[in-house]
LOMIPA-439883 format. One record per residue: residue in three letters; x, y, z of N, C-alpha, C in turn. Coordinates in steps of 0.2 Angstrom, whole numbers, padded with zeros to 4 digits. Example, Ala and Ser with C-alpha at 12.3 -4.5 7.8 and 13.67 -1.06 7.14 Angstrom:
<rs>
<r 'ALA',<0066,-0028,0039>,<0062,-0022,0039>,<0066,-0016,0039>>
<r 'SER',<0064,-0011,0035>,<0068,-0005,0036>,<0064,0000,0039>>
</rs>
This chain:
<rs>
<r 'UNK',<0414,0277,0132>,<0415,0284,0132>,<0422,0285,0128>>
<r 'UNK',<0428,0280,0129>,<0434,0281,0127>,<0434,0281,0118>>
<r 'UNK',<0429,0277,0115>,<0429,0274,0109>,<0425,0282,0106>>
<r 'UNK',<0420,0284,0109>,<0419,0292,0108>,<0421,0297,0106>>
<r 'UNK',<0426,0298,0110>,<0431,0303,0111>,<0438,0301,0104>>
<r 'UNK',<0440,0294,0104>,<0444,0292,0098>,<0439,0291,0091>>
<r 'UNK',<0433,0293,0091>,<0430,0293,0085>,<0431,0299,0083>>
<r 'UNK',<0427,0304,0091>,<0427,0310,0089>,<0435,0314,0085>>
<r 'UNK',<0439,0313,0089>,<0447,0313,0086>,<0448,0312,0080>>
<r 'UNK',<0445,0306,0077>,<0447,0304,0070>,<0443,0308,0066>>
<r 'UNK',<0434,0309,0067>,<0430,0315,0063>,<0435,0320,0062>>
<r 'UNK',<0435,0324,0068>,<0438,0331,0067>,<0443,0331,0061>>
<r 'UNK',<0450,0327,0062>,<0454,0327,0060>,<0456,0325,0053>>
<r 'UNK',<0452,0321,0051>,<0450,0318,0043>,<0445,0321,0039>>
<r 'UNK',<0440,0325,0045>,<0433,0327,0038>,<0434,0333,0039>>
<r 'UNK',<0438,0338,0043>,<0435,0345,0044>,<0437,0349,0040>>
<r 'UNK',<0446,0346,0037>,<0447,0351,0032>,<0445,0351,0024>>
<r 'UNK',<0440,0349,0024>,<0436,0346,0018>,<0431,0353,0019>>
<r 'UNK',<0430,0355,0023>,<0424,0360,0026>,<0430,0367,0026>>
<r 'UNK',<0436,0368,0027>,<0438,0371,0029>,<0441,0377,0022>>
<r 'UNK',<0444,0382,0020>,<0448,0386,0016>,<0453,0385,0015>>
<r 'UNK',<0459,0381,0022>,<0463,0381,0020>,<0465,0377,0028>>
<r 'UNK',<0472,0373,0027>,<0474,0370,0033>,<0479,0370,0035>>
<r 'UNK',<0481,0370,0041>,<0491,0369,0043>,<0490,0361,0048>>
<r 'UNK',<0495,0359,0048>,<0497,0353,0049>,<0504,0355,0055>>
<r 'UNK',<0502,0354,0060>,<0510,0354,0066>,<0510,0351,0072>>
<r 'UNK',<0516,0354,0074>,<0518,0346,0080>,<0521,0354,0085>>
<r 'UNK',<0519,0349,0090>,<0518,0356,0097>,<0522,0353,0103>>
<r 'UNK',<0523,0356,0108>,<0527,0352,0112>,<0530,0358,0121>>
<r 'UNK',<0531,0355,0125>,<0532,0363,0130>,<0531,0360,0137>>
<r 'UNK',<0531,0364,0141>,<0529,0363,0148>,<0524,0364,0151>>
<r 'UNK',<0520,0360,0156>,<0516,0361,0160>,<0517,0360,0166>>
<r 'UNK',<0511,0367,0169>,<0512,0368,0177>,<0506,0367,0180>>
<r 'UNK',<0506,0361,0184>,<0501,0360,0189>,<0498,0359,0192>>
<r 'UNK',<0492,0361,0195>,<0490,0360,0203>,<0484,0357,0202>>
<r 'UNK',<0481,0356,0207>,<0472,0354,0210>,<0469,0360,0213>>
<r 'UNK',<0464,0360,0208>,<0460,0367,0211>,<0453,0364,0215>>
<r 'UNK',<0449,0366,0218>,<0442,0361,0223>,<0445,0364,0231>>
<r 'UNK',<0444,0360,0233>,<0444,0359,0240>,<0449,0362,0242>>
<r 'UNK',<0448,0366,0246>,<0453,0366,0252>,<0453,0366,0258>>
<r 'UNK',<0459,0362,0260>,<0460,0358,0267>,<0462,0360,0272>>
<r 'UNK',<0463,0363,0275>,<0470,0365,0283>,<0475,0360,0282>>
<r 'UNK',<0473,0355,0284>,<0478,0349,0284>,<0481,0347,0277>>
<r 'UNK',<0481,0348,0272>,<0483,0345,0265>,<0486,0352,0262>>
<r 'UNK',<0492,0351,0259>,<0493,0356,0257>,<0493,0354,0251>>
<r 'UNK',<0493,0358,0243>,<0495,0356,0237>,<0499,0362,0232>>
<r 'UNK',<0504,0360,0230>,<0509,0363,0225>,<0509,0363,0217>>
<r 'UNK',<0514,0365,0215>,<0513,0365,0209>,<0520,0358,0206>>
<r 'UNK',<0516,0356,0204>,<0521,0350,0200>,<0523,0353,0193>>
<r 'UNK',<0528,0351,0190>,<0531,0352,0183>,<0529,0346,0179>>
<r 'UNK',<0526,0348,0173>,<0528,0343,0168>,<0527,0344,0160>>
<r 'UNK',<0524,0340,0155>,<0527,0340,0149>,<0521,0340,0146>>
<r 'UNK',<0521,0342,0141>,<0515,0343,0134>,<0516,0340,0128>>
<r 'UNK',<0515,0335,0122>,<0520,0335,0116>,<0514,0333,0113>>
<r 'UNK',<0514,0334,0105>,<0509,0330,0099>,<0508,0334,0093>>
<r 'UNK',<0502,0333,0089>,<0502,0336,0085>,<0495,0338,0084>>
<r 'UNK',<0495,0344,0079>,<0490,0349,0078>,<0485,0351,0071>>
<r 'UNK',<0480,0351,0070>,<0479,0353,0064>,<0475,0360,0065>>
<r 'UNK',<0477,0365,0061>,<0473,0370,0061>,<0469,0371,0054>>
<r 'UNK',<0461,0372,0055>,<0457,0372,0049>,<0455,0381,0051>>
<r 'UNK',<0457,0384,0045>,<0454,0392,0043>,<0448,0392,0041>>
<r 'UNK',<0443,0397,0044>,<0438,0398,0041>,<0438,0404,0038>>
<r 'UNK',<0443,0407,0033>,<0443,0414,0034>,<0449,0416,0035>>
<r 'UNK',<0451,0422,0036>,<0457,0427,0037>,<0458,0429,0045>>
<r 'UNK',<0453,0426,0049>,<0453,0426,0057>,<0450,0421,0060>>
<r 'UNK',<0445,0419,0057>,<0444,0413,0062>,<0446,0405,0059>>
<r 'UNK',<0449,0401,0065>,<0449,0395,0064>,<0448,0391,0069>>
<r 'UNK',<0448,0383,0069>,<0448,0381,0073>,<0453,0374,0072>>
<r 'UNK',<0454,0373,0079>,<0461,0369,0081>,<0461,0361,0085>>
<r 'UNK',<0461,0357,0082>,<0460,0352,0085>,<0467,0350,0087>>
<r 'UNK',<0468,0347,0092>,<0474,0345,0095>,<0474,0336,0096>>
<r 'UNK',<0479,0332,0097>,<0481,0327,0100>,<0486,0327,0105>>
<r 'UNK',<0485,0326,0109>,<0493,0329,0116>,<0492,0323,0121>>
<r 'UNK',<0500,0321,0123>,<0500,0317,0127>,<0502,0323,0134>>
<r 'UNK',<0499,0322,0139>,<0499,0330,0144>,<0500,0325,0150>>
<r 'UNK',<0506,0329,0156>,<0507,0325,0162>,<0504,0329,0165>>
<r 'UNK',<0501,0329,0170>,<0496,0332,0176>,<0495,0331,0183>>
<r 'UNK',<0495,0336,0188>,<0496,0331,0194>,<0496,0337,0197>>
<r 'UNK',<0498,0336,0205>,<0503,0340,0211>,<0507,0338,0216>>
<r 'UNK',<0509,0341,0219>,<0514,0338,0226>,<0510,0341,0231>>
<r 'UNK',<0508,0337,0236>,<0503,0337,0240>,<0508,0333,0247>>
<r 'UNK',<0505,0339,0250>,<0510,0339,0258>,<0504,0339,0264>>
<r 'UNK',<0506,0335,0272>,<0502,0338,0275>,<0510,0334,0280>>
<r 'UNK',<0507,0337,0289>,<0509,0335,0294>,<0516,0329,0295>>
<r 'UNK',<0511,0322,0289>,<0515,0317,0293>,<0517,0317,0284>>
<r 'UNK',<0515,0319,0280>,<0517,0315,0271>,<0521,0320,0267>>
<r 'UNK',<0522,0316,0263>,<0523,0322,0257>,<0521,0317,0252>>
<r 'UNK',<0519,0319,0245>,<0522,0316,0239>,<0518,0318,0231>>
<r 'UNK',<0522,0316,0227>,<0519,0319,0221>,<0513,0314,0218>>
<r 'UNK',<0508,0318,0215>,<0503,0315,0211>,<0504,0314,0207>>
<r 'UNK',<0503,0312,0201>,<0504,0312,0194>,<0502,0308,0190>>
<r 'UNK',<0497,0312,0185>,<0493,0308,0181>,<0495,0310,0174>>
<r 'UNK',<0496,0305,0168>,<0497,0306,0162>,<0490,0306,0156>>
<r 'UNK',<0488,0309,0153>,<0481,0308,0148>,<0484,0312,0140>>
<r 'UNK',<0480,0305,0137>,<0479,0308,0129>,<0473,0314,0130>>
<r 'UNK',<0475,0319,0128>,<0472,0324,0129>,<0469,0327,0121>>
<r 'UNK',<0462,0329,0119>,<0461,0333,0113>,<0458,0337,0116>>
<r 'UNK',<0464,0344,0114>,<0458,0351,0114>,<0455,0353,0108>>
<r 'UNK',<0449,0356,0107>,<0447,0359,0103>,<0448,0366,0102>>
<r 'UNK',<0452,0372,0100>,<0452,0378,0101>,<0448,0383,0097>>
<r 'UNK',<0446,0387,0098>,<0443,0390,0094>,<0448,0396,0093>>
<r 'UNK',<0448,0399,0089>,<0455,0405,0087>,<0452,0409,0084>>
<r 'UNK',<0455,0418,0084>,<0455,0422,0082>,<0462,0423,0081>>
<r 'UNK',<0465,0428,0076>,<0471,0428,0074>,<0471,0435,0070>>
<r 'UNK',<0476,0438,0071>,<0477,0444,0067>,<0478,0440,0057>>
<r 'UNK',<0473,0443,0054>,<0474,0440,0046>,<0480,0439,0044>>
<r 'UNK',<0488,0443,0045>,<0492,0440,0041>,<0497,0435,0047>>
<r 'UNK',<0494,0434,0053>,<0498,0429,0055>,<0500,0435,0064>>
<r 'UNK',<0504,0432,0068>,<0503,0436,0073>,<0502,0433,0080>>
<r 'UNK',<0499,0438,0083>,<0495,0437,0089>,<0489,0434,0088>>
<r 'UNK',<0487,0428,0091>,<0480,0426,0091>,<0475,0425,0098>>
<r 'UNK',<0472,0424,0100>,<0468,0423,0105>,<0464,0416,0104>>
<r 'UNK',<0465,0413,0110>,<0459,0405,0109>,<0454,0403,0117>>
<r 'UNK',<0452,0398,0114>,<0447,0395,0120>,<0443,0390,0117>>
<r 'UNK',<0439,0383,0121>,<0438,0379,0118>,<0440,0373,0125>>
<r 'UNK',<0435,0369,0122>,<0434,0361,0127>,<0442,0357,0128>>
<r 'UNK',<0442,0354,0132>,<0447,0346,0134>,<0445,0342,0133>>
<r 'UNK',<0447,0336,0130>,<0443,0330,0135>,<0451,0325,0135>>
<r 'UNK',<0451,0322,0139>,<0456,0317,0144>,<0455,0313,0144>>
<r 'UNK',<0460,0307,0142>,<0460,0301,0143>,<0466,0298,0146>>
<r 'UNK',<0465,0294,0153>,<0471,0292,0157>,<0474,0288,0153>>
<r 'UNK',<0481,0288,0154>,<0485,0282,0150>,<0489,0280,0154>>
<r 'UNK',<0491,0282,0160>,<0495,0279,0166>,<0492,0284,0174>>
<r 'UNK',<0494,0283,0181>,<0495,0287,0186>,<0502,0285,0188>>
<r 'UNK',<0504,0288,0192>,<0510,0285,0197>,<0509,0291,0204>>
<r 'UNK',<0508,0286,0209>,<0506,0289,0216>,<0509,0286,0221>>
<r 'UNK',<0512,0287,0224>,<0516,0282,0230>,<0514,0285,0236>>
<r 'UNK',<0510,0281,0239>,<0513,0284,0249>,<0503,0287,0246>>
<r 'UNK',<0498,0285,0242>,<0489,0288,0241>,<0487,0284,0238>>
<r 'UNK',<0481,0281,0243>,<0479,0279,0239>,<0472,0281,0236>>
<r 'UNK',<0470,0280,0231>,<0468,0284,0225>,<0465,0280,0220>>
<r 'UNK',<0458,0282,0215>,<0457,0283,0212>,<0456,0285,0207>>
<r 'UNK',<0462,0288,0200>,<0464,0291,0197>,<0456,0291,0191>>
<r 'UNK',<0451,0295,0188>,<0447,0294,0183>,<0449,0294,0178>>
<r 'UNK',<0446,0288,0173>,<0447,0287,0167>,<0448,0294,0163>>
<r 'UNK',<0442,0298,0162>,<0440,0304,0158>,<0442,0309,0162>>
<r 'UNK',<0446,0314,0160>,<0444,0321,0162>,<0441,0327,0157>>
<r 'UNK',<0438,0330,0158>,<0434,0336,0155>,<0437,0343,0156>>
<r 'UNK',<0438,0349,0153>,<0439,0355,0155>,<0439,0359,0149>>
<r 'UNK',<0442,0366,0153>,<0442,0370,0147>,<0446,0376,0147>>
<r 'UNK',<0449,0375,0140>,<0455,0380,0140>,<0454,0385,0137>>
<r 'UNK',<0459,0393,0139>,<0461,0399,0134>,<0467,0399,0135>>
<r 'UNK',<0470,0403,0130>,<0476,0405,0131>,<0478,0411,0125>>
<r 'UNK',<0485,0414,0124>,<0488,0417,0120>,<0492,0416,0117>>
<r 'UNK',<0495,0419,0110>,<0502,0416,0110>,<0503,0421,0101>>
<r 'UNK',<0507,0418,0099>,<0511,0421,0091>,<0512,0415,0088>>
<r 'UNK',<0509,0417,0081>,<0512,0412,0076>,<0512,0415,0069>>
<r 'UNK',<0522,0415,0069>,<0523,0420,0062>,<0520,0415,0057>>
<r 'UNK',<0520,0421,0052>,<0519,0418,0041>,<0524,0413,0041>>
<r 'UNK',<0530,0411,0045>,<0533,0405,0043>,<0534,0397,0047>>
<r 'UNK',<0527,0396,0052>,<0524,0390,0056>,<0528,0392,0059>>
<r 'UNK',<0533,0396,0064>,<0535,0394,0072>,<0533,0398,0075>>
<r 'UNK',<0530,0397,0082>,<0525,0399,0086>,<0524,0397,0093>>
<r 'UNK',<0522,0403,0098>,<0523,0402,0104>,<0517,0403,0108>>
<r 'UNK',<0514,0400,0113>,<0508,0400,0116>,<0509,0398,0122>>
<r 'UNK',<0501,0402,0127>,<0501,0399,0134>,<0494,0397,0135>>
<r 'UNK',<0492,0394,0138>,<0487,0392,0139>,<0486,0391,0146>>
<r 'UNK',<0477,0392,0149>,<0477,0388,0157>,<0471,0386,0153>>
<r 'UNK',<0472,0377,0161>,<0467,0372,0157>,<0465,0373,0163>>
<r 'UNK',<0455,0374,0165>,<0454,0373,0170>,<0449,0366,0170>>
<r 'UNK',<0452,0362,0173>,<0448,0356,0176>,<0439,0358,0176>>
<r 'UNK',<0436,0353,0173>,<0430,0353,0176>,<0426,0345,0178>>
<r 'UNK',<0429,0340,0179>,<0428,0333,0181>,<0432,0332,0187>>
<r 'UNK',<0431,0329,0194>,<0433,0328,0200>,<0440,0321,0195>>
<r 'UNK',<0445,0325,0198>,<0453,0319,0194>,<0450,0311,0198>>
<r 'UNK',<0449,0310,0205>,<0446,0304,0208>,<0447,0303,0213>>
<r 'UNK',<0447,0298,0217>,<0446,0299,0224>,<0451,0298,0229>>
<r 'UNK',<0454,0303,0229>,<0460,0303,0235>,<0460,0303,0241>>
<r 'UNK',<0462,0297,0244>,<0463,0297,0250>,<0468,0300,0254>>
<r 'UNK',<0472,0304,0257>,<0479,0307,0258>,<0479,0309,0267>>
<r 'UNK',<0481,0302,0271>,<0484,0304,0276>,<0478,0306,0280>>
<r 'UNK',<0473,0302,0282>,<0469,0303,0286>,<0461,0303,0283>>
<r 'UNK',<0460,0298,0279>,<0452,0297,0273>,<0448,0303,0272>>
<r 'UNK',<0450,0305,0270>,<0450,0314,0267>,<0448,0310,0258>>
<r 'UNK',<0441,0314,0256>,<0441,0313,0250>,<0441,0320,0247>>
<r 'UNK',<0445,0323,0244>,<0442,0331,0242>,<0440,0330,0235>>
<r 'UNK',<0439,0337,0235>,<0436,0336,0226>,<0440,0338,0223>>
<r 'UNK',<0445,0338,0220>,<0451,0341,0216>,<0446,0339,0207>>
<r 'UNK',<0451,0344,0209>,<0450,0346,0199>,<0458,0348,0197>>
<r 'UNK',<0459,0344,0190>,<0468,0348,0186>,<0465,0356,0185>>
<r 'UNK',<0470,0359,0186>,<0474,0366,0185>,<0479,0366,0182>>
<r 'UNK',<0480,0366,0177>,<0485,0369,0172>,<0488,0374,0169>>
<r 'UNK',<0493,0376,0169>,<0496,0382,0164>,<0503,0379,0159>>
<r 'UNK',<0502,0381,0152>,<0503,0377,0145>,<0508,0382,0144>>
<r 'UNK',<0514,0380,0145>,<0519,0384,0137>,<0520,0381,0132>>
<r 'UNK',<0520,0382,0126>,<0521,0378,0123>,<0525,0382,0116>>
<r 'UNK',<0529,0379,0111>,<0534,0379,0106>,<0529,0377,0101>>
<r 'UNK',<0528,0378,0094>,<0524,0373,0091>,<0527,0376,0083>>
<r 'UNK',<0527,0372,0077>,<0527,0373,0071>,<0524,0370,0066>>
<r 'UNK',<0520,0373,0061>,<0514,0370,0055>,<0517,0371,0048>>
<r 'UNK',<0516,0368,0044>,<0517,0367,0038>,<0511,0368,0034>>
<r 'UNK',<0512,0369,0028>,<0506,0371,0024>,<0505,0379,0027>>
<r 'UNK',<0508,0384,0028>,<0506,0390,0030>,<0504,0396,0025>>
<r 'UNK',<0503,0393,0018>,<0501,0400,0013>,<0497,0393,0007>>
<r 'UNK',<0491,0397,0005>,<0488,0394,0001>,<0493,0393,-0004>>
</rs>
């Protein structure tokens, strides 16, 4: 499945703008805010953990409004999970590709997007759970954001989990079903932005 997802990565990213009118090339980067959405517990609380976004992007135009947006991101993801006798943070890292699909004001602006994840673990770090972390995760994001005529550009995004993260034991063999919850700020700039 991993070699799948890095094929797929490599298609996109080499043949699409052969199919496309015109391409931008950029590097993205920002904050993420996140929790486990699934289950909920009485005894297990979960919070919102901070962390990071960064990589780079290609956008293929189809048109004057539609494109679509393949990403590479390395993305930190996780929560702070509390109950009675514990406390402690989760945190999983994954090479992430979203696919966006976009809509855009023609000369640049306010755009609208939405489009699949898929996630590949590259580290966890969990102290005090044991856990385990899945290789894949699945989801699916939208968001909003501006990207002027001269590539600098602002965007949010929520990514909703749709694969269980993995099997969490936490303070009394409790398996719940969590899913990543996500919310994207992100800073981004492209090149190549005028035929």
């Amino acid at each position: 499945m991993k070699q799948v997802i890095l094929s797929m990565a490599a298609a996109i990213l080499f043949s699409a703008p052969v199919f496309s009118q015109h391409f931008q090339l950029g590097l993205k980067a920002g904050a993420n805010i996140s929790n486990f959405s699934g289950s909920n517990l009485e005894d297990v609380k979960t919070n919102a953990l901070v962390g990071f976004h960064a990589g780079a992007l290609i956008n293929l135009k189809f048109g004057p409004v539609f494109s679509i947006q393949p990403e590479i991101l390395v993305s930190s993801q996780g929560a702070k999970m509390e109950s009675s006798t514990q406390k402690e943070n989760f945190k999983a890292t994954y090479a992430t590709l979203p696919i966006m699909f976009k809509l855009q004001s023609p000369n640049g602006g306010l755009y609208i997007e939405a489009g699949p994840q898929f996630g590949l673990k590259i580290s966890d770090k969990v102290s005090g759970i044991n856990t385990d972390v899945k290789n894949l995760d699945a989801a699916i994001g939208a968001g909003i954001g501006y990207h002027s005529s001269k590539g600098l550009g602002i965007g949010a995004r929520y990514i909703a989990g749709l694969s269980k993260v993995g099997d969490i034991d936490f303070d009394g063999g409790v398996n719940p079903n969590y899913k990543n919850s996500t919310i994207q700020i992100s800073l981004f700039y492209t090149i190549f932005n005028k035929k």
